[in-house]
N, CA, C and O atoms as a Tinker XYZ file with bonds, in Angstrom:
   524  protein
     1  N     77.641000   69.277000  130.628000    73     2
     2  CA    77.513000   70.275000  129.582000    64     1     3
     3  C     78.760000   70.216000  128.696000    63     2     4     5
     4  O     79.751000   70.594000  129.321000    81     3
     5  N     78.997000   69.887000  127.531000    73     3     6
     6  CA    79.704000   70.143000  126.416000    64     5     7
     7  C     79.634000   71.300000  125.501000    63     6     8     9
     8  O     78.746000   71.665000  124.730000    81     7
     9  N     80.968000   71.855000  125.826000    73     7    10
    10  CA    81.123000   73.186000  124.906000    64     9    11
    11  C     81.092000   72.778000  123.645000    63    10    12    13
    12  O     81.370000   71.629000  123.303000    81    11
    13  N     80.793000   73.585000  122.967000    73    11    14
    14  CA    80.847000   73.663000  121.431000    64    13    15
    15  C     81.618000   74.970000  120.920000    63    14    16    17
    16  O     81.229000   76.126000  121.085000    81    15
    17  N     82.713000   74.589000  120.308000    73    15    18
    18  CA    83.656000   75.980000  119.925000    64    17    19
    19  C     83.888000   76.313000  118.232000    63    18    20    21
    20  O     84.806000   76.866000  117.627000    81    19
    21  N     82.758000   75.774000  117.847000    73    19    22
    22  CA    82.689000   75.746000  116.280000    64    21    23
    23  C     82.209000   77.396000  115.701000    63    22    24    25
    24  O     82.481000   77.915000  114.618000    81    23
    25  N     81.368000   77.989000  116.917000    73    23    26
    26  CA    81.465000   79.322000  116.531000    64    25    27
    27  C     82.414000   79.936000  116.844000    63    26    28    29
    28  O     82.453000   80.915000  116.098000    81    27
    29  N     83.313000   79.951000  117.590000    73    27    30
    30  CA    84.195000   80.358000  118.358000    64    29    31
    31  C     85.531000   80.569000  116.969000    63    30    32    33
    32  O     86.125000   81.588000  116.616000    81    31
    33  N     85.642000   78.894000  116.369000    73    31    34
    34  CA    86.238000   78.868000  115.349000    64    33    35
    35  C     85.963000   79.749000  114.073000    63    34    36    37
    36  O     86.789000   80.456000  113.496000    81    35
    37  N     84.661000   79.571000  113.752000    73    35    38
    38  CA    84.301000   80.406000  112.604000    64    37    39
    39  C     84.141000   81.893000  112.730000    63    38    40    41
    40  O     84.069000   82.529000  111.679000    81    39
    41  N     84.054000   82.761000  114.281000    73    39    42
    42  CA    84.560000   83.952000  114.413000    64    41    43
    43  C     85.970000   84.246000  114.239000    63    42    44    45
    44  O     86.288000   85.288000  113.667000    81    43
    45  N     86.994000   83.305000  114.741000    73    43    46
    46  CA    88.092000   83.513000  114.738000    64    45    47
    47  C     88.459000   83.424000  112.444000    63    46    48    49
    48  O     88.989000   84.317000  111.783000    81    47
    49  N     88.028000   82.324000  112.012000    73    47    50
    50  CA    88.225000   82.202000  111.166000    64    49    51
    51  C     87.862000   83.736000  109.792000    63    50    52    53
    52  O     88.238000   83.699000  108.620000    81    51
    53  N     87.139000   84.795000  110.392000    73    51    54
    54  CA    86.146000   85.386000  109.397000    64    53    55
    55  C     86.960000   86.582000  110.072000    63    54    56    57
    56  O     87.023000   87.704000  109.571000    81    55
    57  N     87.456000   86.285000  111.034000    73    55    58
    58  CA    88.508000   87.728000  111.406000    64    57    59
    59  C     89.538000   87.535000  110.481000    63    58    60    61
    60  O     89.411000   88.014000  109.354000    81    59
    61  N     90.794000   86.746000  110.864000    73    59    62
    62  CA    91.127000   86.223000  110.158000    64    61    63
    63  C     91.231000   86.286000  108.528000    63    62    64    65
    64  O     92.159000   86.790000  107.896000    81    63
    65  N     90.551000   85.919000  108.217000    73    63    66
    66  CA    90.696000   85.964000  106.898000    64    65    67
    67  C     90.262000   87.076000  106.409000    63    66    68    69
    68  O     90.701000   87.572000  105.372000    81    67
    69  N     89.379000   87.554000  107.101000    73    67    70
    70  CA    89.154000   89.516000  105.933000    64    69    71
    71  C     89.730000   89.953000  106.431000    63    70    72    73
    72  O     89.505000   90.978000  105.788000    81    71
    73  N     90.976000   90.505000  107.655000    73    71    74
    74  CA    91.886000   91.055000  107.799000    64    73    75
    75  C     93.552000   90.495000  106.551000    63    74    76    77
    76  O     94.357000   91.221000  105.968000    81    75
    77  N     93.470000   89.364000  106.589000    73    75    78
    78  CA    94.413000   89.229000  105.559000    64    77    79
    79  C     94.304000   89.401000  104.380000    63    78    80    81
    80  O     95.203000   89.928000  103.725000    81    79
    81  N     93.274000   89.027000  103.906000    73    79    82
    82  CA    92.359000   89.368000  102.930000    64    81    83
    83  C     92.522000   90.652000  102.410000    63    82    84    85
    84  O     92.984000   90.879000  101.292000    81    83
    85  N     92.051000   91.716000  103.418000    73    83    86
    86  CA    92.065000   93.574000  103.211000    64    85    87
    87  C     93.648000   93.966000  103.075000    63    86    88    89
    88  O     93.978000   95.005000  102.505000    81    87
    89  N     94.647000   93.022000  103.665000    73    87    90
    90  CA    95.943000   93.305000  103.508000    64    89    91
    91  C     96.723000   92.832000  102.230000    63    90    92    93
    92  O     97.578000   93.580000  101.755000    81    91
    93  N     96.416000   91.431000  101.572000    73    91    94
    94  CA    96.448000   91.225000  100.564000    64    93    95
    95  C     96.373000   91.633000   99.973000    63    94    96    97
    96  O     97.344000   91.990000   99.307000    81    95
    97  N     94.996000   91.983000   99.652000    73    95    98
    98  CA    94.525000   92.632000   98.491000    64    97    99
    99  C     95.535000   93.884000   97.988000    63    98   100   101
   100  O     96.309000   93.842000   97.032000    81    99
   101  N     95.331000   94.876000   98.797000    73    99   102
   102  CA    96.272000   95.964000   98.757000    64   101   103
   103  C     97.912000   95.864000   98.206000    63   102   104   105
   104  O     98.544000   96.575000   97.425000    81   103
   105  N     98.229000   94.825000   98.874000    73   103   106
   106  CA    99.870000   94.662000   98.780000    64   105   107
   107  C     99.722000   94.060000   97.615000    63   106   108   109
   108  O    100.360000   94.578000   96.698000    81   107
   109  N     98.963000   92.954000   97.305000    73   107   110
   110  CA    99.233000   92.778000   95.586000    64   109   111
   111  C     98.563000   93.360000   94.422000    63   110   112   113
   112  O     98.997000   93.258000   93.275000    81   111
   113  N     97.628000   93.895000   94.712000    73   111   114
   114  CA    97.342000   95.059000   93.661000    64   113   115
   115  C     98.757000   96.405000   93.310000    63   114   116   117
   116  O     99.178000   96.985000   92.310000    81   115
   117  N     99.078000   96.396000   94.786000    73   115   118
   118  CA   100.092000   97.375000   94.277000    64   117   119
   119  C    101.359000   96.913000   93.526000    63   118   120   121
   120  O    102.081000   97.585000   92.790000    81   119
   121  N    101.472000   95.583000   93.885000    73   119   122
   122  CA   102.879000   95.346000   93.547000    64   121   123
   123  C    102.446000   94.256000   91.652000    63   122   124   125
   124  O    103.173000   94.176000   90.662000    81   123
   125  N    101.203000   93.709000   91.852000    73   123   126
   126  CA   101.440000   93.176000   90.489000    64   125   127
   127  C    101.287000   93.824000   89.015000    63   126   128   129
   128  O    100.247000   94.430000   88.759000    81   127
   129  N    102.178000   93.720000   88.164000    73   127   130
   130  CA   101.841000   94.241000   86.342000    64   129   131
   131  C    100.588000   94.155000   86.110000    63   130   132   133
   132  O     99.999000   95.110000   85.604000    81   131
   133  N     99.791000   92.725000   86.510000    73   131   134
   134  CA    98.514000   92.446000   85.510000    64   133   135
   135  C     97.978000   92.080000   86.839000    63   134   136   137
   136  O     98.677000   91.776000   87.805000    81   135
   137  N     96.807000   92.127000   86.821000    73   135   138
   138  CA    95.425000   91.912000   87.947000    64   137   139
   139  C     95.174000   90.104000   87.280000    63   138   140   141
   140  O     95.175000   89.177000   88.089000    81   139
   141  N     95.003000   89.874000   85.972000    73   139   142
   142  CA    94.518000   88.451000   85.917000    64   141   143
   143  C     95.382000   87.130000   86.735000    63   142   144   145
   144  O     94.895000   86.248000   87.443000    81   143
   145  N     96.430000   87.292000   86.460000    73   143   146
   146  CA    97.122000   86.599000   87.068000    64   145   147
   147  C     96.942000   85.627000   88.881000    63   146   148   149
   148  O     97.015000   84.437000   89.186000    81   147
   149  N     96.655000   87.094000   89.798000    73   147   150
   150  CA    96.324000   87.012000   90.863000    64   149   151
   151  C     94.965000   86.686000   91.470000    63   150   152   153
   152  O     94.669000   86.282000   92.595000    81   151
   153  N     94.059000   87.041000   90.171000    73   151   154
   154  CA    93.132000   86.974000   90.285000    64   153   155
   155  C     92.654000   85.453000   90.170000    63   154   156   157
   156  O     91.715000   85.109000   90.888000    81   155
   157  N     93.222000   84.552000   89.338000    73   155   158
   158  CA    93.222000   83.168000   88.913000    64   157   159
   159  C     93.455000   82.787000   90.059000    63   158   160   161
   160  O     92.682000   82.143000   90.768000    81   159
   161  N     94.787000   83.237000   90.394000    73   159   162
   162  CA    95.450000   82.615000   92.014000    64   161   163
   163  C     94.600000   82.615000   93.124000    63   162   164   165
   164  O     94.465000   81.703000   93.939000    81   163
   165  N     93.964000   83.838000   93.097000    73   163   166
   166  CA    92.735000   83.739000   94.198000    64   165   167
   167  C     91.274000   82.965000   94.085000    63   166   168   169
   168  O     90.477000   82.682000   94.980000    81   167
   169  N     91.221000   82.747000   92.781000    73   167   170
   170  CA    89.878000   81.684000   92.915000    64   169   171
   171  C     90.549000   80.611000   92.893000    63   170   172   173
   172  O     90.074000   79.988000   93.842000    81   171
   173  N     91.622000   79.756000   92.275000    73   171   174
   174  CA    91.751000   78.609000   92.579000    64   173   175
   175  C     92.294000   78.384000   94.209000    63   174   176   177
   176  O     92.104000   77.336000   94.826000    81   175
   177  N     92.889000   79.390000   94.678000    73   175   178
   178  CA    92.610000   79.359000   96.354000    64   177   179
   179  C     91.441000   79.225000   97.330000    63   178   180   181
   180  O     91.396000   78.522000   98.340000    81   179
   181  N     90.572000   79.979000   96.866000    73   179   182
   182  CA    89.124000   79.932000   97.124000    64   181   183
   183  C     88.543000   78.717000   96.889000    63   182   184   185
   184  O     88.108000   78.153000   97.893000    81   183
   185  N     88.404000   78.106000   95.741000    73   183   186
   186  CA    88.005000   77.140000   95.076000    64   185   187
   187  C     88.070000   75.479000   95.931000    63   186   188   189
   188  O     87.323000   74.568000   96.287000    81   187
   189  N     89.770000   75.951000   95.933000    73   187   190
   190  CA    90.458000   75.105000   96.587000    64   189   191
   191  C     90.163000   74.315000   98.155000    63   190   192   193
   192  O     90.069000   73.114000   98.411000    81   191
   193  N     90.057000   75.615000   99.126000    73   191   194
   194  CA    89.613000   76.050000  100.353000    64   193   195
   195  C     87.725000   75.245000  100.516000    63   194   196   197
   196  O     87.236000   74.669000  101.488000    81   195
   197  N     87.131000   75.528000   99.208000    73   195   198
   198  CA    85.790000   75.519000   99.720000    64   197   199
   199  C     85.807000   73.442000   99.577000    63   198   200   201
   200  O     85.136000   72.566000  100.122000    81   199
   201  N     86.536000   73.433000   98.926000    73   199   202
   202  CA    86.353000   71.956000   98.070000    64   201   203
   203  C     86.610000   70.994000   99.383000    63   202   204   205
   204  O     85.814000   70.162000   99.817000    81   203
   205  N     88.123000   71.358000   99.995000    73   203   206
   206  CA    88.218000   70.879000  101.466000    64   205   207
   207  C     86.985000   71.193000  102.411000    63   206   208   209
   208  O     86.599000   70.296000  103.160000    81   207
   209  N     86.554000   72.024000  102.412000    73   207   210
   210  CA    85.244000   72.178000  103.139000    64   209   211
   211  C     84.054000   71.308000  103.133000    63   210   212   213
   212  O     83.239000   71.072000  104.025000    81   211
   213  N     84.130000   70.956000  102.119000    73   211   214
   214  CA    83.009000   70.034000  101.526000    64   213   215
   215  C     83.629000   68.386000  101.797000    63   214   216   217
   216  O     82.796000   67.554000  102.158000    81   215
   217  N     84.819000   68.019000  101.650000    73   215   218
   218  CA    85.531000   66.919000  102.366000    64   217   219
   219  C     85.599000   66.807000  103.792000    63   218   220   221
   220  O     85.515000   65.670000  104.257000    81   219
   221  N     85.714000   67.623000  104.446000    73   219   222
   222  CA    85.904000   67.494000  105.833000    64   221   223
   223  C     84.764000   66.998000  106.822000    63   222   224   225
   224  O     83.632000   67.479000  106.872000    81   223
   225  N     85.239000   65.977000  107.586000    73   223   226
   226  CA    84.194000   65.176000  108.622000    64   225   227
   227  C     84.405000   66.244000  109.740000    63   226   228   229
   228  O     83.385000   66.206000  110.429000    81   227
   229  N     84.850000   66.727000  109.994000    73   227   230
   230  CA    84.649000   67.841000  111.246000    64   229   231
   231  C     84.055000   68.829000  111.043000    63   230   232   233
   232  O     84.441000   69.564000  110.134000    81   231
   233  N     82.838000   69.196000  111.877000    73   231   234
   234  CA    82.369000   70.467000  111.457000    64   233   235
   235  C     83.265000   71.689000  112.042000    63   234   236   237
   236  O     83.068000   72.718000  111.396000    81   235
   237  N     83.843000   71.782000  112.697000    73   235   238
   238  CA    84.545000   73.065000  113.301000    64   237   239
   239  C     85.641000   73.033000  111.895000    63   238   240   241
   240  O     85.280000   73.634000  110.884000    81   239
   241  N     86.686000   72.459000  111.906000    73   239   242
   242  CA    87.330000   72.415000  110.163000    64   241   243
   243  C     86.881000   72.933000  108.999000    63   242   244   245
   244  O     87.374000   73.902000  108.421000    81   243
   245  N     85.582000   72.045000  108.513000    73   243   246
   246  CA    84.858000   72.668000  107.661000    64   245   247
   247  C     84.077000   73.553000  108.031000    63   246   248   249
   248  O     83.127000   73.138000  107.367000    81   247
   249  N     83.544000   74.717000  108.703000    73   247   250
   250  CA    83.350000   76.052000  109.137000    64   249   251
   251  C     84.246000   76.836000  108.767000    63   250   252   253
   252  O     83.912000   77.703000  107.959000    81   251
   253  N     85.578000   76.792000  109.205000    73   251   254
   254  CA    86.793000   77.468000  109.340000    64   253   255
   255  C     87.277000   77.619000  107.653000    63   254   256   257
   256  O     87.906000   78.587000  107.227000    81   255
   257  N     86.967000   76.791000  107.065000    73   255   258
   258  CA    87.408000   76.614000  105.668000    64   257   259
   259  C     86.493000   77.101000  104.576000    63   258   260   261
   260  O     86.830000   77.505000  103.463000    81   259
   261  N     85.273000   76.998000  105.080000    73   259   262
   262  CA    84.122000   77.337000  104.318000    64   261   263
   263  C     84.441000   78.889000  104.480000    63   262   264   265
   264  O     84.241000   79.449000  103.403000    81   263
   265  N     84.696000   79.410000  105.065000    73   263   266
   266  CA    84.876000   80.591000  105.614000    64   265   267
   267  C     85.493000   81.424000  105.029000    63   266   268   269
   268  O     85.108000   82.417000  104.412000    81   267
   269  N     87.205000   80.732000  105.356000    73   267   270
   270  CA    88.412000   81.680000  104.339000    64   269   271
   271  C     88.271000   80.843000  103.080000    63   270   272   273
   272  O     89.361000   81.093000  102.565000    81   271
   273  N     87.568000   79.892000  102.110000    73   271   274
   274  CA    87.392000   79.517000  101.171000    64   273   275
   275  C     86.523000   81.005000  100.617000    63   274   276   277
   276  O     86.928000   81.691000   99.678000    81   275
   277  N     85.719000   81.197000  101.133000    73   275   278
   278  CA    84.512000   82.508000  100.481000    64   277   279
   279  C     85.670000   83.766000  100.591000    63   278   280   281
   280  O     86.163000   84.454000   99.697000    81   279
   281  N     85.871000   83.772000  101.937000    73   279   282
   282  CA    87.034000   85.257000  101.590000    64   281   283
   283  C     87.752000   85.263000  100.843000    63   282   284   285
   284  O     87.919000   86.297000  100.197000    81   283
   285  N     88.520000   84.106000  100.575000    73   283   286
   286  CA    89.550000   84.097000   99.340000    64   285   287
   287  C     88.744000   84.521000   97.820000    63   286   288   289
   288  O     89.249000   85.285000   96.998000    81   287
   289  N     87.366000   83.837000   97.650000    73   287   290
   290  CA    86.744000   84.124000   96.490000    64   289   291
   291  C     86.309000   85.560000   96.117000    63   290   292   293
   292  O     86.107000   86.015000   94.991000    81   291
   293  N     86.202000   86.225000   97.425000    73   291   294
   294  CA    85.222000   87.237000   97.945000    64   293   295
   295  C     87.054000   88.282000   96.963000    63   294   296   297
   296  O     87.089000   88.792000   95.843000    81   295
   297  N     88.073000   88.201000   97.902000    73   295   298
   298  CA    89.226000   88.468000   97.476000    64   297   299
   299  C     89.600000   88.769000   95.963000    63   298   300   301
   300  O     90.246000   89.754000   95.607000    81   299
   301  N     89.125000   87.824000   95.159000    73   299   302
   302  CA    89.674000   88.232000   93.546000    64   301   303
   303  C     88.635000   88.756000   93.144000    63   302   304   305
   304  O     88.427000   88.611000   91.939000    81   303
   305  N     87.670000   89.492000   93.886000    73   303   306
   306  CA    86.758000   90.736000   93.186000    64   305   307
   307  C     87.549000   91.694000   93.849000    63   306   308   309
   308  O     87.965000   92.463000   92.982000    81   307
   309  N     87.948000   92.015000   94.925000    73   307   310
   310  CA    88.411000   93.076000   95.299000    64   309   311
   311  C     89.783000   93.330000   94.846000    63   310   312   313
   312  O     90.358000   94.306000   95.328000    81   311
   313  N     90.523000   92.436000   93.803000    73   311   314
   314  CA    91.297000   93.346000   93.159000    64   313   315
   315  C     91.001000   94.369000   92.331000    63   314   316   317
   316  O     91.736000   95.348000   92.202000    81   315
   317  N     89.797000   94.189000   91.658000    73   315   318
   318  CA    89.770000   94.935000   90.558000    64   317   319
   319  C     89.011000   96.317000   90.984000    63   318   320   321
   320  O     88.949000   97.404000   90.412000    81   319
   321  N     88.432000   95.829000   92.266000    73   319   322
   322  CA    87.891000   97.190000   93.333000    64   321   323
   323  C     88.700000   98.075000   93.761000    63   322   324   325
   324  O     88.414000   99.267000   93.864000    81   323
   325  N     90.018000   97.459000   94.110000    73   323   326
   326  CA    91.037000   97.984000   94.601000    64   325   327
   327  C     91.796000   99.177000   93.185000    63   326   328   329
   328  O     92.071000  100.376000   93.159000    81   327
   329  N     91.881000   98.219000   92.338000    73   327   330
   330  CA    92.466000   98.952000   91.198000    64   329   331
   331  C     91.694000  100.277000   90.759000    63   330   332   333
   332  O     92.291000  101.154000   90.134000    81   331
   333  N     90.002000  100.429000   91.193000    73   331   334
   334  CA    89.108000  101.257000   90.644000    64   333   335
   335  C     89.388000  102.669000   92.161000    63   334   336   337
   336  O     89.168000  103.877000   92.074000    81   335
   337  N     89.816000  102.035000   93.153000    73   335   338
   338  CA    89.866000  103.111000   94.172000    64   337   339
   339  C     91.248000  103.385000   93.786000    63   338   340   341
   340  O     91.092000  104.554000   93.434000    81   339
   341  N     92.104000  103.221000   93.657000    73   339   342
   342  CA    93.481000  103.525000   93.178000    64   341   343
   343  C     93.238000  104.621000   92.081000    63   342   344   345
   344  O     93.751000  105.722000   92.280000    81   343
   345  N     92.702000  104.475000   91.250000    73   343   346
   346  CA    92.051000  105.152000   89.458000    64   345   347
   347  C     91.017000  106.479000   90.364000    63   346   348   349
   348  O     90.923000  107.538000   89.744000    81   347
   349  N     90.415000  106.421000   91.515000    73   347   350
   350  CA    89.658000  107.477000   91.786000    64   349   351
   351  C     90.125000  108.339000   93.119000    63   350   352   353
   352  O     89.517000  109.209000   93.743000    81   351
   353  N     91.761000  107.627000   93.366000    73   351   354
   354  CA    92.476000  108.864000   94.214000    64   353   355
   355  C     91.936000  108.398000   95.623000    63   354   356   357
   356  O     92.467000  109.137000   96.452000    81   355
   357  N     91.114000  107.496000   96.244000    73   355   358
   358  CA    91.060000  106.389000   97.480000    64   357   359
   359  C     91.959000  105.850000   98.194000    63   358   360   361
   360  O     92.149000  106.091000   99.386000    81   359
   361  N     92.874000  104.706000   97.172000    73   359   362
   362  CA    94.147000  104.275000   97.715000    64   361   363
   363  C     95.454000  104.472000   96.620000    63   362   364   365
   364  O     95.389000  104.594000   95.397000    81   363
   365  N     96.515000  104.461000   97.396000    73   363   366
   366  CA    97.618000  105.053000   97.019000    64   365   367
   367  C     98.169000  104.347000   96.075000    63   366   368   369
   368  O     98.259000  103.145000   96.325000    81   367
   369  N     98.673000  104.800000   94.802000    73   367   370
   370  CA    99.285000  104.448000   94.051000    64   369   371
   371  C    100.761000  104.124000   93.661000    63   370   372   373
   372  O    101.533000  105.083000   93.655000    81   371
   373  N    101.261000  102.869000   93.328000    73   371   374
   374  CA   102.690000  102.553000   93.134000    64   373   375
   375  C    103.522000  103.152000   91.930000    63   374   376   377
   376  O    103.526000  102.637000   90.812000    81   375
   377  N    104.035000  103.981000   92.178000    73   375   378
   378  CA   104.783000  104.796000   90.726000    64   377   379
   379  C    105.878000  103.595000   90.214000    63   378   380   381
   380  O    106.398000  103.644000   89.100000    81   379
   381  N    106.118000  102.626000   91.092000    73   379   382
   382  CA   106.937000  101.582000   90.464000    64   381   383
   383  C    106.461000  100.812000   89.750000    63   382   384   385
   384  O    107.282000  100.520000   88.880000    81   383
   385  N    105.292000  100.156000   89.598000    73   383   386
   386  CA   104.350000   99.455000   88.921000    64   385   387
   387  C    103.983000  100.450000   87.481000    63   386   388   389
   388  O    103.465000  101.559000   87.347000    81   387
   389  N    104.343000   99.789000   86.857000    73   387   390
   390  CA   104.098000  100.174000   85.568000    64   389   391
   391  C    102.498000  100.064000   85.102000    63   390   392   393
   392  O    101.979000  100.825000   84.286000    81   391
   393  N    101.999000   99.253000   85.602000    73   391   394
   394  CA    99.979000   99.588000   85.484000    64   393   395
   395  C     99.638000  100.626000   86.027000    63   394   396   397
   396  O     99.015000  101.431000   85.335000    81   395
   397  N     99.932000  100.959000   87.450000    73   395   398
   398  CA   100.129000  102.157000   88.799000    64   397   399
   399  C    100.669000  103.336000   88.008000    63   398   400   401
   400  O    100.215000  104.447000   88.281000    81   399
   401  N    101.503000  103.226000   87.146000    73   399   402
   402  CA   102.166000  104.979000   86.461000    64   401   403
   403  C    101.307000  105.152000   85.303000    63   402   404   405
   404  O    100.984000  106.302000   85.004000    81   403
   405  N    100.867000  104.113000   84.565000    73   403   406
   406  CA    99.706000  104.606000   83.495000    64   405   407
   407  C     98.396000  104.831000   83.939000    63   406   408   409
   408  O     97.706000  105.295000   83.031000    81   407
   409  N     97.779000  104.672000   85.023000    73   407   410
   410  CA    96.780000  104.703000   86.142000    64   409   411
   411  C     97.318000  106.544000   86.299000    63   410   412   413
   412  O     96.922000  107.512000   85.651000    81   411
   413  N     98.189000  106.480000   87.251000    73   411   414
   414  CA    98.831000  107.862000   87.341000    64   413   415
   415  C     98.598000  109.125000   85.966000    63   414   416   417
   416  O     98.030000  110.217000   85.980000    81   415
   417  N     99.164000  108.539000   85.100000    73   415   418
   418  CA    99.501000  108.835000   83.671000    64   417   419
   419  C     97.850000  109.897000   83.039000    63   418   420   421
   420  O     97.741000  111.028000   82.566000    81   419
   421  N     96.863000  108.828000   83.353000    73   419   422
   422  CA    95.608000  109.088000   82.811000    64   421   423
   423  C     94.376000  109.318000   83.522000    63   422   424   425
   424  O     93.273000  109.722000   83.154000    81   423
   425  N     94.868000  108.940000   84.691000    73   423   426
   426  CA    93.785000  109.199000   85.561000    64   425   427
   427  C     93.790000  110.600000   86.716000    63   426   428   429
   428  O     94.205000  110.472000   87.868000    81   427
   429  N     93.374000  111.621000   86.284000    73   427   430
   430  CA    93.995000  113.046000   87.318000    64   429   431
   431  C     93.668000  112.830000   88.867000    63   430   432   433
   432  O     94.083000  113.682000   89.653000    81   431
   433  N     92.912000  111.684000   89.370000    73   431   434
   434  CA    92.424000  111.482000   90.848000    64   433   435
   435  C     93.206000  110.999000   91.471000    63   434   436   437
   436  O     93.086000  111.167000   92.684000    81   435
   437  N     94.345000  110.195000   90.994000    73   435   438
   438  CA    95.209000  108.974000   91.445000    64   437   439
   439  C     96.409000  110.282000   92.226000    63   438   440   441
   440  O     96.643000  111.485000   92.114000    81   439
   441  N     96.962000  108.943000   93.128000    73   439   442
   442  CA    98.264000  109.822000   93.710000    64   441   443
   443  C     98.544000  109.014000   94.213000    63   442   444   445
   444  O     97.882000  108.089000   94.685000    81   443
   445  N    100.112000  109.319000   94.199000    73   443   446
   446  CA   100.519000  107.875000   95.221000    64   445   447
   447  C    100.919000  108.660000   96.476000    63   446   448   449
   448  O    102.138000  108.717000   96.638000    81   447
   449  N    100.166000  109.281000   97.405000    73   447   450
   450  CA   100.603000  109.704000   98.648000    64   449   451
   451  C     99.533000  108.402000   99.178000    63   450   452   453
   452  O     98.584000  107.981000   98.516000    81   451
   453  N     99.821000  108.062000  100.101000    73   451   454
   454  CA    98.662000  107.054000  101.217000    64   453   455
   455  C     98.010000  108.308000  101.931000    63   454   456   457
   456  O     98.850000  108.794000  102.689000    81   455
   457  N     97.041000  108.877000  101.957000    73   455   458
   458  CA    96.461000  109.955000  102.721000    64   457   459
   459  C     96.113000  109.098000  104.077000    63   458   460   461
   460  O     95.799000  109.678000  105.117000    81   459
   461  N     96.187000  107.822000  103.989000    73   459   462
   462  CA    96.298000  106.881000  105.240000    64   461   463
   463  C     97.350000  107.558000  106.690000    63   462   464   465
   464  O     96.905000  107.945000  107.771000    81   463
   465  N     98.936000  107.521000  106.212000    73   463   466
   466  CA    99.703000  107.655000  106.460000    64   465   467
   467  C    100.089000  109.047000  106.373000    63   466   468   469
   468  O    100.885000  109.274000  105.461000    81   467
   469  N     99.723000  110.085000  107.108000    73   467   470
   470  CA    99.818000  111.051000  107.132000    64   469   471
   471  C     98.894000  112.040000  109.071000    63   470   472   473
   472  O     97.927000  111.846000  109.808000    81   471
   473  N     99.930000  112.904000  108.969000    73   471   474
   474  CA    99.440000  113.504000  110.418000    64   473   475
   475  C     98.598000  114.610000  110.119000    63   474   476   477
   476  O     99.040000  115.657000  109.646000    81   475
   477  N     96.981000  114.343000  110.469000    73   475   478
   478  CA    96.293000  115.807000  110.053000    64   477   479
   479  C     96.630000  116.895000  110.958000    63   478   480   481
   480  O     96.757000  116.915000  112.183000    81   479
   481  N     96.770000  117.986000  109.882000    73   479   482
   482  CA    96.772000  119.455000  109.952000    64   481   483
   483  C     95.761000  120.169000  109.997000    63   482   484   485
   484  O     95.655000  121.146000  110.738000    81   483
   485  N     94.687000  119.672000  109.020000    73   483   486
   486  CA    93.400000  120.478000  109.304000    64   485   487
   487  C     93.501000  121.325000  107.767000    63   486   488   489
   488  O     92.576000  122.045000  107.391000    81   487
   489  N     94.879000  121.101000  106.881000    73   487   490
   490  CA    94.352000  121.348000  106.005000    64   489   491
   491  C     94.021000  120.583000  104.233000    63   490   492   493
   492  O     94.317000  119.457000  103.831000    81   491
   493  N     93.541000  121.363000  103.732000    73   491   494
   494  CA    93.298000  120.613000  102.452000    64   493   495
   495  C     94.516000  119.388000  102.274000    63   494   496   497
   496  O     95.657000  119.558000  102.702000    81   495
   497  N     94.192000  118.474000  101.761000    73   495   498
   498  CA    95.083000  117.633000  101.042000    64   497   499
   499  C     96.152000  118.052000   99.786000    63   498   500   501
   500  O     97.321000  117.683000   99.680000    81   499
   501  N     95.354000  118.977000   98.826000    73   499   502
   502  CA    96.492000  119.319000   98.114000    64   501   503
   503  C     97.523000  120.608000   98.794000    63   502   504   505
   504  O     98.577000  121.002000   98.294000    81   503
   505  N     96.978000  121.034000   99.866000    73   503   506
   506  CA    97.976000  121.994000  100.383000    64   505   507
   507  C     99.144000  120.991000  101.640000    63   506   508   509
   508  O     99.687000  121.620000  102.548000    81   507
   509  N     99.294000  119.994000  101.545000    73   507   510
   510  CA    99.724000  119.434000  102.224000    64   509   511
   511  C    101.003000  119.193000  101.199000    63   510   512   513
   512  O    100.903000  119.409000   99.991000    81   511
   513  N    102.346000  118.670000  101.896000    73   511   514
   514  CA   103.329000  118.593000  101.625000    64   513   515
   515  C    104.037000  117.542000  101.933000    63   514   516   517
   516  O    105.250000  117.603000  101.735000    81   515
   517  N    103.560000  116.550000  102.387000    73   515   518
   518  CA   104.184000  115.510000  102.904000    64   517   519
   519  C    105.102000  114.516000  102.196000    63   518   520   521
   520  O    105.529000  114.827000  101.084000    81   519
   521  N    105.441000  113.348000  102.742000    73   519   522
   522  CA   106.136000  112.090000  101.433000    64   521   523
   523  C    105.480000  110.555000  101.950000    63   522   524
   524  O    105.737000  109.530000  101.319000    81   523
């Protein structure tokens, strides 16, 4: 009997990559001026990723690549998702980022508290006081 660990790989691979992926996203939405920029960066990563996929004589390789090739693609939509939950008071906003303070500026939902990061009390959010 011969194992086959090509699913094994492509579970590991799809963890993996939408966990970095969901962390990414976040950390550079918050920290970049302009969304296009990153956004380029992430499809030609994607792009990049799937193209090796399509080269590769190993199927466990190309699984693994096909994989975080799509998450990466999957990735430069969710900046601009990210930026729209930021704009509707979801995720927390960077007052250092100058896109993040005009977001702030115009949008009354936004806040940069992480309601993530916080110990419930049980009460309202705006009666809360935290940093």
């Amino acid at each position: 009997m011969t194992l086959n660990g090509t699913g094994l790989i492509a579970a590991l691979c799809a963890f993996v990559g939408i966990w970095l992926g969901h962390v990414t996203v976040r950390k550079v939405e918050s920290i970049s001026p302009t969304l296009w920029i990153p956004t380029l960066l992430f499809i030609g990563a994607g792009l990049g990723l799937e193209f090796l996929c399509l080269q590769s004589a190993d199927r466990s390789l190309s699984a693994g690549l096909g994989i975080l090739g799509i998450t990466v693609l999957w990735d430069a939509l969710e900046l601009t998702r990210q930026q729209r939950r930021v704009r509707a008071g979801h995720a927390p906003a960077n007052p250092h980022n100058p896109r993040h303070a005009r977001i702030l500026a115009e949008y009354p939902a936004a806040t940069p508290l992480d309601l993530l990061k916080r110990e419930p009390t049980g009460a309202p959010v705006e009666e809360w006081g935290g940093s």
